[in-house]
C-alpha positions as CSV (number, residue, x, y, z in Angstrom):
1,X,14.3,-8.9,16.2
2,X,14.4,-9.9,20.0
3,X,17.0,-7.3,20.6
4,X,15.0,-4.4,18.8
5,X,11.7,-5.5,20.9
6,X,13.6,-5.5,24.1
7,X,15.0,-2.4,23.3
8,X,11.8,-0.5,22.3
9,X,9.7,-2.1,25.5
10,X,12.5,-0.8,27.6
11,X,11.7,3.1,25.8
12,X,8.4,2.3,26.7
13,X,7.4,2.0,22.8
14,X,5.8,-1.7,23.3
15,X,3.6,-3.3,26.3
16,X,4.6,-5.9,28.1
17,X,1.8,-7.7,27.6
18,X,1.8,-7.9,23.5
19,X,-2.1,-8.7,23.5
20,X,-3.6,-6.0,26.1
21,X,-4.2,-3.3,23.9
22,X,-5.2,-5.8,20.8
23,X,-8.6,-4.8,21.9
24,X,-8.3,-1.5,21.1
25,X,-6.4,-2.1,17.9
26,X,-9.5,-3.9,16.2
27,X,-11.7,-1.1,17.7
28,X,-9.7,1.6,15.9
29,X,-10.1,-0.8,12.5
30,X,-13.6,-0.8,13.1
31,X,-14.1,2.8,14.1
32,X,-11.7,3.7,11.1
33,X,-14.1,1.7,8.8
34,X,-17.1,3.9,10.3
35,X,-15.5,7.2,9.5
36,X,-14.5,6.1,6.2
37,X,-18.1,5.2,5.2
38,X,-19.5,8.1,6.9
39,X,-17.5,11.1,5.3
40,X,-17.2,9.3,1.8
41,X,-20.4,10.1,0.7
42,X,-20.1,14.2,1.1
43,X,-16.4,13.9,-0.1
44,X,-17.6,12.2,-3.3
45,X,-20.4,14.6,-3.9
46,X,-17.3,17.4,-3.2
47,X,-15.1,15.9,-5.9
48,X,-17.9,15.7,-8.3
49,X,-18.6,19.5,-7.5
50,X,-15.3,20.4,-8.3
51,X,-14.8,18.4,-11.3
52,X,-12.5,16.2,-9.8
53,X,-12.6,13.4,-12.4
54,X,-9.9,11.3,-14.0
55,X,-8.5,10.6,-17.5
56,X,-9.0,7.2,-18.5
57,X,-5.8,6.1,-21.3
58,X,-7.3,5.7,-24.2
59,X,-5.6,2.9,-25.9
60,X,-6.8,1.2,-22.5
61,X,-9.2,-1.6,-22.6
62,X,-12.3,-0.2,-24.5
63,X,-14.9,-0.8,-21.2
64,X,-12.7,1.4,-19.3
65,X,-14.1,4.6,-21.5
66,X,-17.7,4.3,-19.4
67,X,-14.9,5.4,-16.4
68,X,-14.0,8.8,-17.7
69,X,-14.2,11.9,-15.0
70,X,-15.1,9.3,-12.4
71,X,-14.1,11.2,-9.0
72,X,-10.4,10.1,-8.1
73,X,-8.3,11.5,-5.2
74,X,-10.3,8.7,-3.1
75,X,-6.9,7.8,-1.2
76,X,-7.5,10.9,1.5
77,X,-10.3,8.4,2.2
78,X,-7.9,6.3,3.8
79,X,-5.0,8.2,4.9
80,X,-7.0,11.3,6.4
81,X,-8.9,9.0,8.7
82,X,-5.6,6.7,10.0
83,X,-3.7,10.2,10.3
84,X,-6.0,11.4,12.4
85,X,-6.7,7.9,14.4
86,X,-2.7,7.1,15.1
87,X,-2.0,10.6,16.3
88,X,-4.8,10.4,18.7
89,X,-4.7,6.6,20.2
90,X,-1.6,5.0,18.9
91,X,1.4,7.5,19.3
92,X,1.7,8.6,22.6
93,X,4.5,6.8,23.9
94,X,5.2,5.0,20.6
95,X,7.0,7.6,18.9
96,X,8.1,5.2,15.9
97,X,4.7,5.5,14.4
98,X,5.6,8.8,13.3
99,X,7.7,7.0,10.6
100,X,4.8,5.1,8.9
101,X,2.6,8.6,9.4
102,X,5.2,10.6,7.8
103,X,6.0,8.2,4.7
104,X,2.0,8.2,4.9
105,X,1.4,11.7,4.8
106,X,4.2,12.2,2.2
107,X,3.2,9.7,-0.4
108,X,-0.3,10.8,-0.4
109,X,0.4,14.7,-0.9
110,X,3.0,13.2,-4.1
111,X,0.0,11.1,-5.1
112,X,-2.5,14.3,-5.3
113,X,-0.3,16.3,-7.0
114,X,-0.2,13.9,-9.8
115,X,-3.5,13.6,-9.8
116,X,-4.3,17.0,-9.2
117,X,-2.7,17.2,-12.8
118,X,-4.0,14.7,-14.3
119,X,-7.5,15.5,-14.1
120,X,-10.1,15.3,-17.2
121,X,-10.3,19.2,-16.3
122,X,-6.5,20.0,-16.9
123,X,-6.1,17.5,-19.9
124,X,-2.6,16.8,-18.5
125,X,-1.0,13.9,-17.6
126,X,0.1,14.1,-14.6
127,X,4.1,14.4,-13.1
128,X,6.5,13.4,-15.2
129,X,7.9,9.5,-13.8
130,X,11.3,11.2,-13.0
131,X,9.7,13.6,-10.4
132,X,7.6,11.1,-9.2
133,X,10.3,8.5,-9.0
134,X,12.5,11.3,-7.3
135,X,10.4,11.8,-4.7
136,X,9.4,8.1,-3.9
137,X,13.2,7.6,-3.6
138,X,13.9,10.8,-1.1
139,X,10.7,9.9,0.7
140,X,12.0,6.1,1.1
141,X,15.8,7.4,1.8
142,X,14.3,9.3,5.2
143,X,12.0,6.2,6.0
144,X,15.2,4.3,5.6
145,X,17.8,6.0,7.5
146,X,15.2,6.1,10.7
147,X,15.0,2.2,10.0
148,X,18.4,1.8,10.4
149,X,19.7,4.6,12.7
150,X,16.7,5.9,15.4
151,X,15.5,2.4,15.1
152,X,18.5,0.2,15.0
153,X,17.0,-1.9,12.1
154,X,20.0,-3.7,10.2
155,X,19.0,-7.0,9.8
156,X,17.6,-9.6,7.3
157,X,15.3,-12.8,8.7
158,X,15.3,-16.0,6.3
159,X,13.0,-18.3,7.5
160,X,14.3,-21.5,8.4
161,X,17.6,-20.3,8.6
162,X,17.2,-17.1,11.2
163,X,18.7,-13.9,11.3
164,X,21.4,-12.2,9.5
165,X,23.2,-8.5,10.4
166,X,23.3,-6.9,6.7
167,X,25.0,-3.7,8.3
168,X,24.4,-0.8,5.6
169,X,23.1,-2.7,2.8
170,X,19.9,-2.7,5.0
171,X,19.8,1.3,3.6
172,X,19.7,0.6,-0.5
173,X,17.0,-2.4,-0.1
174,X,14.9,-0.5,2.2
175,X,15.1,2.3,-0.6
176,X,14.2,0.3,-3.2
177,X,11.7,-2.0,-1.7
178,X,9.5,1.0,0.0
179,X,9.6,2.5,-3.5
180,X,9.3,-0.2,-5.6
181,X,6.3,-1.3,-3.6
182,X,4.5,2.2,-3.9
183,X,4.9,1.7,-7.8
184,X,3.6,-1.7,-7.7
185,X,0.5,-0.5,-6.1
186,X,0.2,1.9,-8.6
187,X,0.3,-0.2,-11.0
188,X,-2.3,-2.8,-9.6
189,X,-4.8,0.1,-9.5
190,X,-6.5,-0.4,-12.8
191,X,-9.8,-2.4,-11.7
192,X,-12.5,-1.2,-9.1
193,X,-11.2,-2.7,-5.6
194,X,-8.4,-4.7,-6.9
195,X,-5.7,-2.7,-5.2
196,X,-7.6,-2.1,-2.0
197,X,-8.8,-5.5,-1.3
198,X,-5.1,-6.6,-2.2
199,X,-3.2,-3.8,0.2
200,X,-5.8,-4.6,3.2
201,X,-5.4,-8.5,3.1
202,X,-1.1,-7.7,3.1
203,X,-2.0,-5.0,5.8
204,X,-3.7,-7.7,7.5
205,X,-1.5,-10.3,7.1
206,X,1.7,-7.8,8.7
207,X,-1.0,-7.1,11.6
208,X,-0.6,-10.2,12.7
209,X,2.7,-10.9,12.2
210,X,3.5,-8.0,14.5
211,X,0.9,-8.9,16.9
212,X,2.8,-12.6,17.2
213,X,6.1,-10.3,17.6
214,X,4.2,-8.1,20.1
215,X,4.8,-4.9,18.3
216,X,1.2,-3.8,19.1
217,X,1.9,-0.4,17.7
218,X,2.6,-1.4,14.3
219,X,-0.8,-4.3,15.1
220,X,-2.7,-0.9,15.5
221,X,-1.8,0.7,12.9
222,X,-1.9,-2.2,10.3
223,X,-5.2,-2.5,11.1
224,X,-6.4,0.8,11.8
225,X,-5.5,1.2,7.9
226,X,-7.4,-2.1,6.7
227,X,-10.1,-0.2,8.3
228,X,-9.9,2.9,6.3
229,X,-9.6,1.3,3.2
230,X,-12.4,-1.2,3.8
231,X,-14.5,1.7,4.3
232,X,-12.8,3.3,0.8
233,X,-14.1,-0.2,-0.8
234,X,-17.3,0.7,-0.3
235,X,-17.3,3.1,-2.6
236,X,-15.2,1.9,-5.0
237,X,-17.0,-1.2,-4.7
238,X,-18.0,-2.0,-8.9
239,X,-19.2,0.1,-10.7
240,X,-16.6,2.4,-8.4
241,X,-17.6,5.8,-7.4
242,X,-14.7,7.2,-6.8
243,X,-10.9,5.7,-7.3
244,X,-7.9,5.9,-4.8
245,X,-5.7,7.6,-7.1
246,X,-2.1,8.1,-6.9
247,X,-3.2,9.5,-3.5
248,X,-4.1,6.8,-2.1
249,X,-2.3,3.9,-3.9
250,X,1.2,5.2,-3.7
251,X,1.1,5.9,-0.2
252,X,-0.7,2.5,0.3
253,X,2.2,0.9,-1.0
254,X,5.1,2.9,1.2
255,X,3.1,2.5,4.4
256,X,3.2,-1.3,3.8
257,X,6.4,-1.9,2.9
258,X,7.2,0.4,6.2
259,X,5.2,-1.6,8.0
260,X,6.7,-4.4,6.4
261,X,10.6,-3.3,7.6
262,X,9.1,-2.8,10.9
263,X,8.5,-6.2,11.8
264,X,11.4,-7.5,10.3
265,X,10.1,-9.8,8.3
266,X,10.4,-7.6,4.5
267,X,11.7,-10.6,3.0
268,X,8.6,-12.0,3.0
269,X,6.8,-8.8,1.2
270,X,7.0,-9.9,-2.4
271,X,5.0,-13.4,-1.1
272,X,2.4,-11.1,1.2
273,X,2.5,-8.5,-1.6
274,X,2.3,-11.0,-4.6
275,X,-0.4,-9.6,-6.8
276,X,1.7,-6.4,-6.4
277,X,4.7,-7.9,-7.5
278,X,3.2,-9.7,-10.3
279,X,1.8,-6.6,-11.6
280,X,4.7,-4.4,-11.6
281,X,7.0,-7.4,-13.1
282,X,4.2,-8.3,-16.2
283,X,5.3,-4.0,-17.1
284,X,8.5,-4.6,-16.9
285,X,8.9,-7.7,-19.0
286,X,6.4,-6.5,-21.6
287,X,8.6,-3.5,-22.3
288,X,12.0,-5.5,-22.4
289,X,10.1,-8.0,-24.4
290,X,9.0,-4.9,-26.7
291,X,12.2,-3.8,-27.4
292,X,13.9,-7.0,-28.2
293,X,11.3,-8.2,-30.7
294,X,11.5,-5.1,-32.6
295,X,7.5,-4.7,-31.3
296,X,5.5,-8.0,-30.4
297,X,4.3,-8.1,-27.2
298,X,4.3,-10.8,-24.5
299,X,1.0,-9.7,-23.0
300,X,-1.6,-8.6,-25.2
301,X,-1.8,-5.4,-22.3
302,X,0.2,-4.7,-19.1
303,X,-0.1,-4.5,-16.2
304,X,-1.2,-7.6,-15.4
305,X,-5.3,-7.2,-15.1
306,X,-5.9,-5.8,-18.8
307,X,-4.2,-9.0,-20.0
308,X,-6.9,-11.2,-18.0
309,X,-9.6,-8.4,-19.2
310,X,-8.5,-9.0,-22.8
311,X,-8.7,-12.6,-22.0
312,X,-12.3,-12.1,-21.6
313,X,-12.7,-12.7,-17.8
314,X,-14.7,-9.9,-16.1
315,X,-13.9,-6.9,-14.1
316,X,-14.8,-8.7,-11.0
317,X,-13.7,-12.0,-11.6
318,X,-10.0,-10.9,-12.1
319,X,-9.8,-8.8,-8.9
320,X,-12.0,-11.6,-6.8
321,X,-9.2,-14.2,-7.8
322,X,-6.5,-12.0,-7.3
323,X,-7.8,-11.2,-4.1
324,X,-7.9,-15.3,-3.2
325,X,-3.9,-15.2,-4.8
326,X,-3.4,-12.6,-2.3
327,X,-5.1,-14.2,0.8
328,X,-3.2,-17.6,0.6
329,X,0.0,-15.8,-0.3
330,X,-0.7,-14.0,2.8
331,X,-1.4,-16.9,4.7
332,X,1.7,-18.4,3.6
333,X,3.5,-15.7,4.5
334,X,2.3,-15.4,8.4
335,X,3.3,-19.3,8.3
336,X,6.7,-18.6,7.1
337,X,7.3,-15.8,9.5
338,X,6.3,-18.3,12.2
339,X,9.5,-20.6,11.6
């Protein structure tokens, strides 16, 4: 990691001083917050105009029905605003922000395709999970060949134990972590600002590891995105006007785990991102479980969050205490990236 900072401040990507443009970095959070507020109002009305409401699965929990045709295709929310705010103040001169921007971009036009298709309007169901799976795993392939090749990025830190040159295996993980982290967003996105409040405290957390590492570029644009989708929790805020949507939460999910590879420190996403993780395991187990037992289930529902629901605890009690599991996991993991 020492090699890849010297490198980049000697191509003028980083400062030398890794706190004088910290300033501006929690300005464009804040500014990025603004905008978000601001425009989400007309854009809501606009989805509502255009019938841009989503299908709600019916053998879902039964309070989810009050949800149907609510506005979805939220996520340009949050990407439209950092696209616009990294292109303007964080990429002159910082050129590897254009990898986070494009996975960014990429994800999110994916995301509104499927829910372009999946609208109470079309009575579809979206993509099919090959295409969408497809795509994740070209999109990631790009984000990690310029990891590894324009970037130099080949290596794996353990804490306590330092760091260790992977060579090409660095490729496959990157592939499957950026992608497996965009479907574990996805999959957290069943409860009004549980995966937004989750994806800004990891975005948060990586912030500040890379501000410690004196990577303000990737600082700025962690938290120009917490920003944005602090300002998208407003709205979604329960009872949610509007949802993220495949738009948003997929390319949530490959812009941290970007982020994550950036600094270095991607060992530590499945800690940061643990409500993510637990989510996206809870599917997986339920449907090998399924299929062994001839049926039974190990959760009465998966993902994660309908199990608690069926459990009885409220809409906003699961995602407040996930969103405390998610806050000392990402304290925890700022510690462990410290040693």
């Amino acid at each position: 990691m020492t090699e890849l900072l010297e490198l980049m401040r000697s191509r003028s990507v980083l400062p030398r001083d890794p706190g004088e443009n910290l300033a501006l970095s929690l300005a464009l959070s804040g500014v990025a917050f603004a905008v978000t507020v601001v425009v989400g109002k007309p854009y809501i009305a606009w989805l509502r105009r255009h019938n841009i409401g989503k299908q709600i699965r019916m053998e879902g929990p039964e309070g989810h029905r009050t949800k149907l045709g609510t506005p979805t295709m939220g996520g340009f929310l949050v990407t439209v605003p950092v696209v616009v705010l990294t292109v303007i103040f964080n990429l002159a001169g910082r050129l590897s922000m254009l990898l986070p921007l494009g996975v960014l971009i990429g994800t999110a036009i994916l995301g509104a395709i499927d829910d372009r298709l999946s609208l109470v309007t079309t009575q579809r169901g979206g993509v099919t999970a090959r295409f969408k799976m497809a795509w994740l795993l070209l999109f990631s392939l790009l984000a990690a060949l310029v990891l590894h090749f324009p970037l130099g990025l080949r290596s794996i830190y353990v804490p306590f134990f330092g760091k260790f040159d992977i060579g090409l295996w660095y490729i496959p993980i990157a592939v499957l972590a950026i992608a497996g982290t965009a479907n574990a967003v996805n999959l957290t996105d069943g409860l009004d600002t549980l995966a937004g409040g989750t994806a800004a405290v990891a975005f948060t957390a990586y912030g500040i590891i890379a501000f410690l590492q004196g990577q303000i570029q990737v600082v700025t644009f962690c938290f120009t995105m917490v920003g944005a989708i602090l300002g998208f929790l407003w709205y979604n805020a329960h009872p949610a006007q509007v949802f993220m949507g495949d738009t948003g939460s997929l390319a949530l999910g490959a812009a941290l785990a970007t982020a994550a590879f950036m600094t270095g420190q991607w060992l530590l996403l499945p800690l940061i991102g643990i409500v993510f993780v637990a989510e996206a395991v809870s599917v997986m187990l339920q449907v090998a479980y399924f299929k062994l037992t001839g049926g039974k289930r190990l959760f009465r529902m998966a993902p994660l969050h309908h199990h608690f629901e069926l459990l009885g605890w409220s809409e906003t009690q699961i995602t407040m205490r996930f969103w405390l599991v998610s806050m000392m996991a990402g304290l925890l993991g700022i510690a462990l990236a410290l040693v």
